[in-house]
N, C-alpha and C positions, 0 to 999 in steps of 0.2 A: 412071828418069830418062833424057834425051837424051842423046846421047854430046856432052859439048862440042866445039866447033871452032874454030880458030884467030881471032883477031878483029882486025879491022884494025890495031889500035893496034899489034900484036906485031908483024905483016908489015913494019908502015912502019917499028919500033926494031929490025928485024931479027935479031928475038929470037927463040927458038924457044919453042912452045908449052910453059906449065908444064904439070907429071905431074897429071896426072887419076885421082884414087882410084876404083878398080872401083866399082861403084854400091853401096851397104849395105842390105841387106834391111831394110825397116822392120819397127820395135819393137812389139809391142804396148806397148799401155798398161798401167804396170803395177798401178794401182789396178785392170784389168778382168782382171788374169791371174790365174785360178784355177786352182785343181787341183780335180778329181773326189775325196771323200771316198769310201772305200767304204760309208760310213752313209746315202749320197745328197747330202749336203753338200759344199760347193766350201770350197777353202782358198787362201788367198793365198799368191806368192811370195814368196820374201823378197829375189832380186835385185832389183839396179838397172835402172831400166826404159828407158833412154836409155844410146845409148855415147856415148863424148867427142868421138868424130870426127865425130858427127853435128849436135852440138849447139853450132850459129852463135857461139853467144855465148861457148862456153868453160866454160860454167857447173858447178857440181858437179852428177855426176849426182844425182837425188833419192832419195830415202829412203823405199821403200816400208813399211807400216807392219805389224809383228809377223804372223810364222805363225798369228795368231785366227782362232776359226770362226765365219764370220759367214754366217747363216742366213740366205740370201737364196728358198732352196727348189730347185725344177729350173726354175724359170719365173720370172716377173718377179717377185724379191723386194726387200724394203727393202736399202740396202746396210749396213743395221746402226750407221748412223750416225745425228744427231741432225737435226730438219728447218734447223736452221738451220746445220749446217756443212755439208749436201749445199745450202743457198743457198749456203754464202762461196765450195766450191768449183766449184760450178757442176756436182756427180757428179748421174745420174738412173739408175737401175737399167738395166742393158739390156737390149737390145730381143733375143730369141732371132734368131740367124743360122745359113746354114747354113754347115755345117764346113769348107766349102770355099773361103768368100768371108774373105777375109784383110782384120782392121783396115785403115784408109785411113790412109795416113802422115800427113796433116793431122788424126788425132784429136788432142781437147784434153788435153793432158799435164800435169795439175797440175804446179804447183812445189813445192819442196824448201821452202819458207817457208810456202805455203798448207797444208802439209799437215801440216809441223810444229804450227802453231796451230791444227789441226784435232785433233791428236793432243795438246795441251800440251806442243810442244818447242822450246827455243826454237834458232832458225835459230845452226850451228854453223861459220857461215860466215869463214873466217879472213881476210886482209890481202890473203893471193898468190889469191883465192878456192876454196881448196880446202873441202870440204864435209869438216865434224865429223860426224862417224859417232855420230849418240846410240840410243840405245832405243826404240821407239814406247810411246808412254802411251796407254794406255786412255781411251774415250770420256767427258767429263765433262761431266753436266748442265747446263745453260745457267743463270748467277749469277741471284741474285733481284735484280730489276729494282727500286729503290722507285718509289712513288708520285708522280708530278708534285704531287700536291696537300702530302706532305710538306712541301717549303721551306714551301710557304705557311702551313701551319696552327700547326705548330712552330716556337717562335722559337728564335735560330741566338744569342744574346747575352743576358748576363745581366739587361741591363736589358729585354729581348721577355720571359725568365721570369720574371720581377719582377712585371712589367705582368701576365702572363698569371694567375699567385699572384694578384693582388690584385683581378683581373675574377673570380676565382671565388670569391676572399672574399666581395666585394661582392656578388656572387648569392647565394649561403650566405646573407647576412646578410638579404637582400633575403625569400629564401623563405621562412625563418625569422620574418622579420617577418609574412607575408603569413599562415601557418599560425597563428603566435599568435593571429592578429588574427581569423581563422577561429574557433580553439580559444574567446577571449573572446565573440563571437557566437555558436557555440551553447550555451556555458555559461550567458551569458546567456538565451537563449531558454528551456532545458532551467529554470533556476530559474524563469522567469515560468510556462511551463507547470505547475512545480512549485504555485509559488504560486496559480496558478488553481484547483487541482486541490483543494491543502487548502481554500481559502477554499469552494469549491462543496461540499466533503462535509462541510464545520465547517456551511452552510447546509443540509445534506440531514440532517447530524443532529440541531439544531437544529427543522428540522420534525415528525423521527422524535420527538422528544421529547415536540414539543406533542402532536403526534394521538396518542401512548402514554399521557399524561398526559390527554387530553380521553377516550380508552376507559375508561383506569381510573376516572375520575369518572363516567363514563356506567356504566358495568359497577357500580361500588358503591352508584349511587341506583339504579339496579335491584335488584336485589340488596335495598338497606332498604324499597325499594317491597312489595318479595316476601316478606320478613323481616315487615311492619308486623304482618301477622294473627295469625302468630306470638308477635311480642311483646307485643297486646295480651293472649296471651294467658297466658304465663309472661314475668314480670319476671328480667331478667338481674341476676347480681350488684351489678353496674358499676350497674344502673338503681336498686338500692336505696339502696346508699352513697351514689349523688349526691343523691338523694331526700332521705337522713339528715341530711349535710352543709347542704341547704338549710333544711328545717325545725327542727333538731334550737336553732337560737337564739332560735326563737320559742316551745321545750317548755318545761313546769315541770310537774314532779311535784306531786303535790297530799297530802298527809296530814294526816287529824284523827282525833276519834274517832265515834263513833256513838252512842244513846241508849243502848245500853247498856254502854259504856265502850272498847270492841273497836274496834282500829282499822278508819278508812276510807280508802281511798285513791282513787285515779285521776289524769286527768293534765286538762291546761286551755294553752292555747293565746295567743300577743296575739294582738287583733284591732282595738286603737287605740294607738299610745302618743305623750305629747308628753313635754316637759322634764322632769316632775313627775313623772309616774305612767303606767301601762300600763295598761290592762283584758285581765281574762283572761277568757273566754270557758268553764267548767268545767262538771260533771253535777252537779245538784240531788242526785242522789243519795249524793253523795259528804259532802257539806258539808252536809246533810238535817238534824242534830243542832244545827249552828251557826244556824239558822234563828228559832229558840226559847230560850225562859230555859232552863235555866242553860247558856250557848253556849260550848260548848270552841275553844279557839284553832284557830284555819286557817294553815297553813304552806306555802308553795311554794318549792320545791328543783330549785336547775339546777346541774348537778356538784353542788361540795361547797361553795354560799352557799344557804341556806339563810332566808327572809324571812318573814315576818308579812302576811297578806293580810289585806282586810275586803271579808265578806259585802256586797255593794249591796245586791242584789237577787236575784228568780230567777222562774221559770215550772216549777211543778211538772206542770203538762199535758206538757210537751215536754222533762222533764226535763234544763232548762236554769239555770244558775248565772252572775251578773257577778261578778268577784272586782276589787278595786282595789289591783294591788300599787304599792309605792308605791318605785318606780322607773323612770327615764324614759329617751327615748329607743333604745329596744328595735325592734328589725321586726317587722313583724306579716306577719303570711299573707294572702294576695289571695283574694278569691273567687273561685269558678270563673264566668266569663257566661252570661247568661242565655241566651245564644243561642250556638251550638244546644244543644238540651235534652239532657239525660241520655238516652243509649241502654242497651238490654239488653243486654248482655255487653262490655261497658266493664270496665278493669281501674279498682279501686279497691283503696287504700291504707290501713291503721287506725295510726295512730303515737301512740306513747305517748314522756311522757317521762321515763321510766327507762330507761337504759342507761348501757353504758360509752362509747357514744359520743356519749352525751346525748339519744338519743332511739332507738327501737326500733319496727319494722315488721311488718305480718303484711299479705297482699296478698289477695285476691279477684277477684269477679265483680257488675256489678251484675245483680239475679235480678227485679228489676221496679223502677219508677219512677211517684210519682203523687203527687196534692198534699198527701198524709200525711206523706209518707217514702221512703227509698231502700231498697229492700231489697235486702240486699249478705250474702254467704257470709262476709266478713273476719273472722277471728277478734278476739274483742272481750273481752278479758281484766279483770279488775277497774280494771289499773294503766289499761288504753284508753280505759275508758270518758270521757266527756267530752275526747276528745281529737279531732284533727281526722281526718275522712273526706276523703282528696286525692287526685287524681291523679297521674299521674307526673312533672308540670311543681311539683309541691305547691302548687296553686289548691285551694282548701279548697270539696269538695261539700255537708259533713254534717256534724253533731257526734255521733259515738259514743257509744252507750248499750245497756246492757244490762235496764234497763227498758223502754226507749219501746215502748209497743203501741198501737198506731192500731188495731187490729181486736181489740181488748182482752179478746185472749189471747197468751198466751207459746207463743213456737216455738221447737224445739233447733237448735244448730247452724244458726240463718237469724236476722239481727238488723236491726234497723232503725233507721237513722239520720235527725236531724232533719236536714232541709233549713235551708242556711245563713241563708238570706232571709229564714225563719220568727224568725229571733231576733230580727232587726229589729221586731216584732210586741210586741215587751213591755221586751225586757231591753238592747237597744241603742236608736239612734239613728240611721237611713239612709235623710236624706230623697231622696239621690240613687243611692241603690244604695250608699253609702259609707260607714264609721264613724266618724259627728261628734261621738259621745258615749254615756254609756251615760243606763240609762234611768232611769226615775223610782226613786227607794232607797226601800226596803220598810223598814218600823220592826223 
């Protein structure tokens, strides 16, 4: 500093110059005074960094902050403080100088206030302004700042949380709706798919059924197609019993005796019957004695009724017999047609009627066919003879006999039946192929 000098105003009050303080060495600053650590580290002083006599205003000297070690480095380091209280004070690291060039007394000398509220302390400044001597505090992170958007989003009154409760009810209830009504449409969807689904395989099994049902029909007439050869040429069980069943009301057992008092037997068949009476269709051979004086009675038996028949008539060439029983309304046996003819190896039937089921069967083959007779393997038993020769539907071929010889000699085990048609020729009546009656009665 200049040495002062006297100044007008004192010359002319003739006053003498007031005492001028020797000039004072300027201060460092004392947030820049460190100390050399021997770790390499600088440490701060802990005096006061201004005297009183320098300081215009009077003010307390300031309060440098605790002996801390604050790692600034040997070169420009951070001053260990936070960025925003090196803004409030305006500190910036400094600049390396050399050792010789001494601080400028016009450096910026923080204040005892700024640096208190840098260190958290609060200014200890009294009435007569002497400076309260406190502690320095340690550096303390900068407070969490809220949100500008807070006030607004959050309401500050019970009726903003009230409101706010009741907009997220309404949403709730909103989404809630929105998903049910989601949940109802695919439930729905999900059953109509359902219901497509069965209705098209209830249709697909349905079809599986027909075409199962149309193979197995196809498959079983195949099958009887393939079967036919077969069965014409063994009769199945089934084929006889239904066979029995059909004829077996149109049998009667026949008994009398013979010239020489020995019984005769055989069986006889209707072949007309009305209100009144039946004709039976039986073997000459059988009833041969009731033909002539002295005539033993004729009896025809089906189960266990037992009737009285009368000889009409007969044809001893063809060993053929009318009996007239005199009971009416009975079925008679169809003929077989004339068209197509008898073939060779056709299954033929001999039935007689004696049995327990009212009638009895023995089955063959036919072995030739011609305008004589059938010649047929069927076994042909006393009780058969005069019984009907049938096929498997019981259309009556032949009348069974164990005389008949058209080539007038006897053969074993091969027998020869009349043809149905031929009776019509004496002992019936079929002006249309049909029986209208029998034929003219023989005395």
């Amino acid at each position: 500093m200049a040495e002062p000098t006297d100044s007008g105003e004192h010359r002319r009050s003739g006053t003498a110059n007031p005492p001028v303080d020797p000039p004072a060495t300027p201060a460092k600053p004392a947030l820049f005074d460190r100390e050399e650590h021997p770790s390499g580290e600088t440490e701060a002083a802990a005096e006061p960094a201004t005297d009183p006599a320098t300081d215009p205003a009077g003010a307390a000297p300031a309060v440098q902050p605790a002996a801390g070690k604050q790692r600034w480095g040997r070169a420009a380091k951070s001053s260990g403080l936070a960025p925003a209280t090196e803004a409030a004070l305006g500190v910036r690291p400094p600049e390396p100088e050399p050792a010789s060039t001494p601080a400028p007394p016009s450096a910026a000398i923080p204040t005892a206030a700024a640096i208190g509220a840098a260190y958290g302390v609060g200014a200890g400044v009294g009435a007569g302004g002497g400076a309260a001597e406190s502690e320095p505090a340690a550096d303390v992170p900068p407070q969490f700042k809220p949100s500008r958007w807070r006030g607004r989003v959050l309401p500050k009154t019970a009726l903003g949380l009230a409101t706010l409760i009741l907009a997220a009810a309404v949403g709730s209830a909103f989404s809630g709706v929105v998903l049910y009504a989601y949940y109802e449409y695919r439930l729905a969807k999900t059953d109509t798919r359902v219901s497509n689904f069965i209705t098209g395989e209830s249709r697909n099994l349905a079809n599986a059924e027909n075409q199962i049902n149309q193979s197995r029909d196809s498959a079983i007439a195949s099958i009887r197609a393939q079967l036919q050869p077969l069965n014409s040429v063994i009769a199945q069980g089934q084929t006889l019993q239904n066979l029995i069943k059909k004829v077996s009301p149109s049998m009667f057992f026949i008994h009398t005796l013979d010239e020489a008092g020995q019984p005769s037997v055989g069986s006889a068949f209707v072949v007309a019957s009305d209100a009144d009476q039946s004709l039976l269709l039986a073997s000459y051979t059988t009833i041969r004695a009731a033909t002539h004086n002295p005539r033993p009675d004729v009896f025809a038996r089906q189960g266990t009724t037992e009737v009285k028949v009368t000889v009409w008539t007969w044809e001893p060439q063809r060993d053929l017999a009318l009996l007239i029983l005199p009971k009416g309304n009975l079925p008679s046996l169809p003929f077989i047609p004339a068209e197509p003819p008898l073939a060779v190896g056709e299954r033929i039937f001999a039935v007689s009627g004696l049995g327990s089921a009212g009638a009895a069967v023995t089955q063959g083959f036919i072995s030739d066919v011609s305008a004589s007779g059938i010649q047929h393997n069927a076994s042909v038993a006393p009780a058969f003879q005069g019984g009907p020769l049938v096929d498997s539907d019981g259309n009556v071929m032949a009348v069974a006999s164990r005389a008949y010889a058209p080539l007038n000699f006897t053969t074993d085990s091969v027998w020869f039946g009349v043809p149905i048609r031929d009776a019509c020729e004496q002992v019936l009546k079929c002006p249309a192929g049909t029986v209208t009656g029998p034929g003219n009665k023989q005395p």
